[in-house]
Steps between C-alpha positions, in 0.01 A plus 500: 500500500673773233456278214084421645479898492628594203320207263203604690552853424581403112185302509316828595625754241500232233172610372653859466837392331565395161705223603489396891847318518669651183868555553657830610107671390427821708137434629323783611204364711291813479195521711306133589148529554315348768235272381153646511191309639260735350161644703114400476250701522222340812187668579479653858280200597817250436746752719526289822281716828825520717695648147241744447430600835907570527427700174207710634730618815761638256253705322321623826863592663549683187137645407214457678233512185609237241337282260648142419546451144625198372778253555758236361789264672840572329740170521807640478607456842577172676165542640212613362378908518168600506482894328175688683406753313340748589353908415543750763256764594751730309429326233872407462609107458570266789666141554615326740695174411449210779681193535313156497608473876301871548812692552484840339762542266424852336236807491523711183333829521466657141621859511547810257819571435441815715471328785816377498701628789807767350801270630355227331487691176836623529670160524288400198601768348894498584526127387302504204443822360367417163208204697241456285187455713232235320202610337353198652274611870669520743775603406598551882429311796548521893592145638512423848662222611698271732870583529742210624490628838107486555461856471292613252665691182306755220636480146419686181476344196556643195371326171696558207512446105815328533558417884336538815683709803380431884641793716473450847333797744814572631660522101855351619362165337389416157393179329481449074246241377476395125161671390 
């Protein structure tokens, strides 16, 4: 079973090598990207009722006054995720990402950077002191979500020019995403 592993392991990082079974060659697999299904953009008529009525609690549980404004299914996952967006009566951004099944997988609150509770900031700012936020809106977003256990976890994500940082509410966990 060694020898199955390892060819199978060669066979992965031979795209990144120069040479997969060159002799006594250092190989320096690097970081392997997961393939990428892409997303479409579907009207609000083509979201599914029991997907968008999963949608619509998210948004009422967060904000009461909202206004659904588009949508597309991202195919990334093994299965399917429809993105709801949607603008609150803040006027700030809202999506909530639902499986194909209708289990919610995500709600992303837009928020100024302001808003941002101080421990949060602080680990940001202890880990990565030079972080260059994005110019791109948002630049930083409230996700609540699932945890392992059931229990439901808040994130903030921070978009950046070079890399994306998710600190979790508590700040004794953070996540880096390629931007």
């Amino acid at each position: 079973m060694r020898v199955s592993n390892l060819v199978l392991l060669s066979a992965l990082v031979s795209p990144l090598t120069s040479s997969a079974f060159g002799a006594n060659k250092q190989r320096d697999a690097g970081f392997v990207r997961a393939p990428t299904g892409g997303s479409k953009v579907v009207t609000l008529d083509q979201v599914p009722a029991a997907i968008l009525h999963a949608a619509e609690i998210a948004f009422k549980s967060h904000n009461a006054n909202y206004s659904l404004t588009g949508a597309s299914m991202d195919f990334d996952e093994i299965e399917a995720v429809y993105e709801i967006q949607a603008n609150g009566a803040n006027g700030l951004k809202l999506e909530v990402d639902v499986s194909a099944s209708g289990e919610i997988q995500e709600l992303e609150i837009e928020l100024a950077r302001e808003d941002v509770p101080a421990n949060v900031l602080e680990a940001l700012n202890l880990y990565f002191p030079n972080f260059e936020a994005s110019t791109d809106s948002p630049s930083v977003e409230k996700s609540v979500r699932p945890s392992a256990n059931g229990l439901l976890e808040v994130w903030y994500e921070f978009g950046g020019m070079k890399f994306d940082v998710e600190v979790r509410s508590d700040a004794k966990s953070l996540l880096i995403d390629p931007a």
